[in-house]
Z-matrix of the N, CA and C atoms (Angstrom, degrees):
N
C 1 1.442
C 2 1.526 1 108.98
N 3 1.155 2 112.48 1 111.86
C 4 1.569 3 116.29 2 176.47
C 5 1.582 4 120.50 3 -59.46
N 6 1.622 5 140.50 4 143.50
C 7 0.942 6 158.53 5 -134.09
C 8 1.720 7 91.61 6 -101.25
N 9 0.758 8 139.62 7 143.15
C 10 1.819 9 131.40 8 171.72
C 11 1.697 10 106.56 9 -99.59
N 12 1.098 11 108.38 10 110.80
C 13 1.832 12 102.18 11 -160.98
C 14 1.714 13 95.73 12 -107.11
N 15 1.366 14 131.41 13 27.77
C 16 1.119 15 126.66 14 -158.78
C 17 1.905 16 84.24 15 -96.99
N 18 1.444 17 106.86 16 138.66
C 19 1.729 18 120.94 17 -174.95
C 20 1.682 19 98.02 18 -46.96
N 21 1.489 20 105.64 19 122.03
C 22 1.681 21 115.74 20 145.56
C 23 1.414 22 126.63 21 -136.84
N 24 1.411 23 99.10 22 125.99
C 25 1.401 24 121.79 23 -174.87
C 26 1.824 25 132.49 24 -64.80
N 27 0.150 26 137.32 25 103.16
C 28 2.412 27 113.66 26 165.74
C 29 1.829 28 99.82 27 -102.42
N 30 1.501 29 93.30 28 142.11
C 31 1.637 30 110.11 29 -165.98
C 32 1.620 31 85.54 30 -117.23
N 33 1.108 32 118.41 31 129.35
C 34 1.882 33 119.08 32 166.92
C 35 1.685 34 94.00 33 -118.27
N 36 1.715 35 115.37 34 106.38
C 37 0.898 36 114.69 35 152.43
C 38 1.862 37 112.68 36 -99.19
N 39 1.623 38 96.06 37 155.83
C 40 1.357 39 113.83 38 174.86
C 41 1.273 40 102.15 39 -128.41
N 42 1.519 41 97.57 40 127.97
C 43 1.724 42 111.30 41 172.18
C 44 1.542 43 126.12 42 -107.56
N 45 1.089 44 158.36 43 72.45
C 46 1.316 45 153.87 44 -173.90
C 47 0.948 46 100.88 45 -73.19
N 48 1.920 47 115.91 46 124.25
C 49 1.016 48 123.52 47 164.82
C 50 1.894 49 102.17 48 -114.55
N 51 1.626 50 91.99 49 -153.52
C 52 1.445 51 107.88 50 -179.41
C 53 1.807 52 96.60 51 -108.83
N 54 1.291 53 102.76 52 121.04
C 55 1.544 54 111.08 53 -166.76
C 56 1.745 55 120.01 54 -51.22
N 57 0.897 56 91.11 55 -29.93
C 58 1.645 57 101.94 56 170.79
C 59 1.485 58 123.87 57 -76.93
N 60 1.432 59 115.96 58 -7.50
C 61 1.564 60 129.42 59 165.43
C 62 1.682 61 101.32 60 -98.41
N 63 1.084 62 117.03 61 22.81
C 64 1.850 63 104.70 62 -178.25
C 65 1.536 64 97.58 63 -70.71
N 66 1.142 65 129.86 64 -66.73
C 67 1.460 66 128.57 65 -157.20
C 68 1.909 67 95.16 66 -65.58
N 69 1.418 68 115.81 67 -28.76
C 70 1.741 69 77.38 68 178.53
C 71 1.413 70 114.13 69 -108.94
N 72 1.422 71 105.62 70 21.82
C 73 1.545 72 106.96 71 162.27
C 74 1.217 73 92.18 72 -88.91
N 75 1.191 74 152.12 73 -42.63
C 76 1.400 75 130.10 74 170.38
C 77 1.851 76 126.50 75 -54.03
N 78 1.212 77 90.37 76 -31.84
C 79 1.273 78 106.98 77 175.78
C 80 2.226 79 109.38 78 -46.82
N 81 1.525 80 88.53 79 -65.85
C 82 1.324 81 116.77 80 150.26
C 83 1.249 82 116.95 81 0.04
N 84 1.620 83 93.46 82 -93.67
C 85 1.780 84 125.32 83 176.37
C 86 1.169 85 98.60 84 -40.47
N 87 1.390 86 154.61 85 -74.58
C 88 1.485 87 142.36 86 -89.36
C 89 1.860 88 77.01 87 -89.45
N 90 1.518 89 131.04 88 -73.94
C 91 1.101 90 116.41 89 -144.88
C 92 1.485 91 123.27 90 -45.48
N 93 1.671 92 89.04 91 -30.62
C 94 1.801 93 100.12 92 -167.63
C 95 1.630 94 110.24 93 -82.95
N 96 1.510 95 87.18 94 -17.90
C 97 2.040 96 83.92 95 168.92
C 98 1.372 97 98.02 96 -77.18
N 99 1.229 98 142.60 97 -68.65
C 100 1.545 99 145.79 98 -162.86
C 101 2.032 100 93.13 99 -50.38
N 102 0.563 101 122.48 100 -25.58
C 103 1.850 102 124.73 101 -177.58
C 104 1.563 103 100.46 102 -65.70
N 105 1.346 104 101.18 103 -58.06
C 106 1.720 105 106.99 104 -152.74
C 107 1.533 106 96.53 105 -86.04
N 108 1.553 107 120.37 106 -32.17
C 109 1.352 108 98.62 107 172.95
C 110 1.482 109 113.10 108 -80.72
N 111 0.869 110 123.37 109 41.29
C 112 1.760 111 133.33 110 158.54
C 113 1.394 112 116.49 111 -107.95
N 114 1.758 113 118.43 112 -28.34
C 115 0.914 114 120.21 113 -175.12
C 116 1.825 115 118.68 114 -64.84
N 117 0.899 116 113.36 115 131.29
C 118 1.785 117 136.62 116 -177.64
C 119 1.492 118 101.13 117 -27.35
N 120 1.439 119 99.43 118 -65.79
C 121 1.741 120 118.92 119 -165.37
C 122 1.418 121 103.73 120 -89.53
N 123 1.454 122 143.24 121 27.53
C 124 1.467 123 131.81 122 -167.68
C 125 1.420 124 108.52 123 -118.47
N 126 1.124 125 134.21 124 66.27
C 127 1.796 126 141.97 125 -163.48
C 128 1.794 127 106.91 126 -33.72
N 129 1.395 128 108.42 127 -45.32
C 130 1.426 129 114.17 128 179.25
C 131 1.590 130 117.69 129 -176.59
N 132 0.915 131 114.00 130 147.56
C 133 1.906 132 111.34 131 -177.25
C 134 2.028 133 101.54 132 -129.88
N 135 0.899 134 101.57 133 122.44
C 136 1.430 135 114.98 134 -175.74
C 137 1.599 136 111.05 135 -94.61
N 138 1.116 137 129.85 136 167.00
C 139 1.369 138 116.97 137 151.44
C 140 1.892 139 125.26 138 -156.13
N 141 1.165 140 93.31 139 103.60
C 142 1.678 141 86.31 140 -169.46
C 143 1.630 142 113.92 141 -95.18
N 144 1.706 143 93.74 142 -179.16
C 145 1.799 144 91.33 143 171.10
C 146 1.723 145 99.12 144 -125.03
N 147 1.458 146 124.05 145 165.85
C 148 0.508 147 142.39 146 161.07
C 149 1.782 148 124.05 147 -52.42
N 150 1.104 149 137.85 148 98.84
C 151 1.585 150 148.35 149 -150.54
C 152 1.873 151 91.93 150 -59.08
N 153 1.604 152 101.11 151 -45.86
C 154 1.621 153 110.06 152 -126.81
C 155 2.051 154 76.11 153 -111.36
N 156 1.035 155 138.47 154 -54.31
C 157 1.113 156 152.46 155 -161.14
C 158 1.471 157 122.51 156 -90.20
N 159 1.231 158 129.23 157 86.74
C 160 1.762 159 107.60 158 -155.51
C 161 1.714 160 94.60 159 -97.52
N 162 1.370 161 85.18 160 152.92
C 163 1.384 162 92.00 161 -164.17
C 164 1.767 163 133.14 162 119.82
N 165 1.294 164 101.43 163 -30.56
C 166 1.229 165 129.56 164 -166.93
C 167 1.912 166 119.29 165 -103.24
N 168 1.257 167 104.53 166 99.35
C 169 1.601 168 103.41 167 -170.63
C 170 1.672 169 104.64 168 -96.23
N 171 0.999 170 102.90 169 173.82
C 172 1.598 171 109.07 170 165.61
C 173 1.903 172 103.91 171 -156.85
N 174 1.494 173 107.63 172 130.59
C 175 1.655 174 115.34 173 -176.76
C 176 1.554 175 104.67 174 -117.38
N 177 1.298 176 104.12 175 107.11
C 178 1.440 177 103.34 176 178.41
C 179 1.274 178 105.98 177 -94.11
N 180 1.294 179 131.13 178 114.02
C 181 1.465 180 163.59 179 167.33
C 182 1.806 181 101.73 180 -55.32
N 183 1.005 182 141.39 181 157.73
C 184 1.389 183 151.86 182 -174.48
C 185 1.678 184 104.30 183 -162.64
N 186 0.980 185 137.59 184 77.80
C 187 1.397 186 145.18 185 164.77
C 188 2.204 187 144.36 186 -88.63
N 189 0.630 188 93.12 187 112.43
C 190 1.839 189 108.29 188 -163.42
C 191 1.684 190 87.37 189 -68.96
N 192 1.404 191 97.64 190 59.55
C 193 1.987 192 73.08 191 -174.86
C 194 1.754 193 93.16 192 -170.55
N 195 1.261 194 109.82 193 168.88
C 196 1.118 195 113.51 194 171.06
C 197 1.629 196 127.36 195 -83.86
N 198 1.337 197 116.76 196 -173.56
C 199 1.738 198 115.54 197 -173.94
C 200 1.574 199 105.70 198 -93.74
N 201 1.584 200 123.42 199 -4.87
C 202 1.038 201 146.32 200 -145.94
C 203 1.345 202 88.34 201 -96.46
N 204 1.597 203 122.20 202 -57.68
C 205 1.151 204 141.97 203 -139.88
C 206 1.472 205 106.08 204 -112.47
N 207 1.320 206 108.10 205 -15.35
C 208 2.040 207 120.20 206 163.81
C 209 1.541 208 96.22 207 -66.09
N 210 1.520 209 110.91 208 -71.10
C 211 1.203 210 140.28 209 -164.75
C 212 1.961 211 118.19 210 -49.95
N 213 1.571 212 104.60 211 -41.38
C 214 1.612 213 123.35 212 166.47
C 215 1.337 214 110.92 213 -104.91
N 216 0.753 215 133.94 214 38.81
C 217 1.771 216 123.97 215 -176.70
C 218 1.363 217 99.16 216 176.66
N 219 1.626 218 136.40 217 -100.18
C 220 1.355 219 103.85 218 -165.19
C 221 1.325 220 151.24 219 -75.42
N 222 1.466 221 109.25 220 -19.67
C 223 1.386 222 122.03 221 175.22
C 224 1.807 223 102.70 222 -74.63
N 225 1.207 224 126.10 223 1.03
C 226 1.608 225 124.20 224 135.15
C 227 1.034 226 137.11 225 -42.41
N 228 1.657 227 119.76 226 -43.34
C 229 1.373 228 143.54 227 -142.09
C 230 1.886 229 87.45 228 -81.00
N 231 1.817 230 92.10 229 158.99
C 232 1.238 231 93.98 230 -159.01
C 233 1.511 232 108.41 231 -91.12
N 234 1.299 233 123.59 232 9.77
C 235 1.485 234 116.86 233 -144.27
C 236 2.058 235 79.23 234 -105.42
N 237 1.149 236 121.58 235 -14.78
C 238 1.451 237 124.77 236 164.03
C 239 1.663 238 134.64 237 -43.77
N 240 1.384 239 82.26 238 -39.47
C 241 1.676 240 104.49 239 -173.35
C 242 1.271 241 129.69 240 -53.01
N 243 1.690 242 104.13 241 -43.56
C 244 1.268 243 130.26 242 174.04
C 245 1.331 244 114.40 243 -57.15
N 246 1.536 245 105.00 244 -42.45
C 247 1.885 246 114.89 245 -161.08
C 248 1.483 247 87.28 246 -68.83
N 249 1.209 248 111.30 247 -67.44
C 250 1.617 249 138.54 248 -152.15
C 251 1.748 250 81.97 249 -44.18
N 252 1.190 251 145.02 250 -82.12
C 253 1.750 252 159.15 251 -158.20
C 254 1.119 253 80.82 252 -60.69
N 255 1.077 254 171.15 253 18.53
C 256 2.090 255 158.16 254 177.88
C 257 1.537 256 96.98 255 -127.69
N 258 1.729 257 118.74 256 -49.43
C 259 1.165 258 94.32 257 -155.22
C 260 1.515 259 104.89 258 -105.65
N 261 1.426 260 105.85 259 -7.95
C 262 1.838 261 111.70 260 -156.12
C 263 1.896 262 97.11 261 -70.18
N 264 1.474 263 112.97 262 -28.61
C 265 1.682 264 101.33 263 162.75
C 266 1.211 265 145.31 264 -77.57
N 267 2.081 266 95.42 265 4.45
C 268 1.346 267 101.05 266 -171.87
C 269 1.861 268 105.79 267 -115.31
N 270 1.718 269 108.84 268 22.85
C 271 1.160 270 131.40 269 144.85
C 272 1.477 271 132.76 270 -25.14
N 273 1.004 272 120.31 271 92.81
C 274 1.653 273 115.00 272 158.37
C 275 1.726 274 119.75 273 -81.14
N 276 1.597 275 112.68 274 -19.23
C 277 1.052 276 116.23 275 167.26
C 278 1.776 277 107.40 276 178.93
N 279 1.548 278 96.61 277 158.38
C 280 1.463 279 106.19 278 -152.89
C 281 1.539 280 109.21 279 -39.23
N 282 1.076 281 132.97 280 170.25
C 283 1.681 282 137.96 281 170.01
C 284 1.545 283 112.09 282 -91.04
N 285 1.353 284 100.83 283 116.99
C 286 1.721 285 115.15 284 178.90
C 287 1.283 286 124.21 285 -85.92
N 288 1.224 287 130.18 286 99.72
C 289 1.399 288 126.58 287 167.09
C 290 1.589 289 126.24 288 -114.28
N 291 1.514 290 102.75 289 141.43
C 292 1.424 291 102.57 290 179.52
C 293 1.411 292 108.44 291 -138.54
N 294 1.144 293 118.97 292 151.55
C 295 1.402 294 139.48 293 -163.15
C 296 1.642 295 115.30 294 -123.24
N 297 1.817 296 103.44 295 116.69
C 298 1.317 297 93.22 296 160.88
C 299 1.145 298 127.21 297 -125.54
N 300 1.310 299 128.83 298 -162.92
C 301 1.553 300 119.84 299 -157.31
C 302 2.174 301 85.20 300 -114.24
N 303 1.055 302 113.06 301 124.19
C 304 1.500 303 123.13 302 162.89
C 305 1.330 304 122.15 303 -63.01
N 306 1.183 305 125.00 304 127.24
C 307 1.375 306 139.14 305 -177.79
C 308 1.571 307 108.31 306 -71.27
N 309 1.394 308 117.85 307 118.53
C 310 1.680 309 117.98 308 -156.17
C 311 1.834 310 92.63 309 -79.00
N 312 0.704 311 123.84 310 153.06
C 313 1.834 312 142.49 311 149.12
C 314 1.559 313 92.48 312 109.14
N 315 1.362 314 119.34 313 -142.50
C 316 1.150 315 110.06 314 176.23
C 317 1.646 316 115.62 315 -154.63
N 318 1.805 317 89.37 316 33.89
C 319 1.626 318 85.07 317 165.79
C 320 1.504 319 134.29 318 -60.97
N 321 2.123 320 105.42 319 -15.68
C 322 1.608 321 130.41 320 -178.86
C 323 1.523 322 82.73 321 -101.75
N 324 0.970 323 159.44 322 68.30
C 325 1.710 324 125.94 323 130.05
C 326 1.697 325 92.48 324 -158.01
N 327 1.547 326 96.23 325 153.40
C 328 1.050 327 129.69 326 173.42
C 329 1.617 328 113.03 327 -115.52
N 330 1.119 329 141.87 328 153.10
C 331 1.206 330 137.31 329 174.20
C 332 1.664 331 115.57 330 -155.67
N 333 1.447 332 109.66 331 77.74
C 334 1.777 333 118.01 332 -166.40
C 335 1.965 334 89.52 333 -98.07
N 336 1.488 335 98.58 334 117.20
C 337 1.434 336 94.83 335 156.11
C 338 1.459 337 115.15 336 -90.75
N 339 1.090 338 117.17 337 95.68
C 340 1.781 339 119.54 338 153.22
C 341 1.389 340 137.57 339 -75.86
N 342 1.576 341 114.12 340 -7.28
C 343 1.340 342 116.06 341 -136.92
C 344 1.657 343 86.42 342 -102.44
């Protein structure tokens, strides 16, 4: 069985807001989550909160694609614009994202649906 060597990504963004905007930074989120899980190349988008820290999200991104192609092509797309103008004033500090490169086959992943 051949190895699938085609580029996959995971994006860990972190958002700090002001704790009292959580529900309409979600509010925010919902369209642009319902967008990207439509997208072709987007394996899965998660979104947690911080247990210990309120205020504090993190969106782990899962992508069939390169950083090339996040970077020129979707983080273009227009359905962004909206989120980005809702939440970027409800900032306590800039938004952190980092990107890594996914380990192809699946000797690294596990995938148990329990939820």
């Amino acid at each position: 069985m051949a190895v699938d060597s085609s580029p996959s990504i995971s994006i860990h963004i972190t958002i700090t807001i002001d704790p009292s905007k959580s529900e309409a930074f979600l509010e925010a989120l919902r369209p642009t989550f319902e967008e990207v899980i439509k997208e072709p190349l987007n394996a899965s988008i998660e979104v947690f909160q911080d247990a210990m820290t309120p205020g504090v999200f993190r969106i782990i991104e899962n992508w069939n694609t390169s950083i090339e192609y996040m970077t020129n092509v979707q983080r273009k797309k227009d359905y962004y614009k909206p989120y980005f103008a809702a939440i970027e004033p409800m900032y306590l500090k800039p938004l952190e994202a980092t990107v890594y490169n996914r380990f192809q086959g699946k000797e690294w992943k596990s995938n148990k649906e329990r939820w």
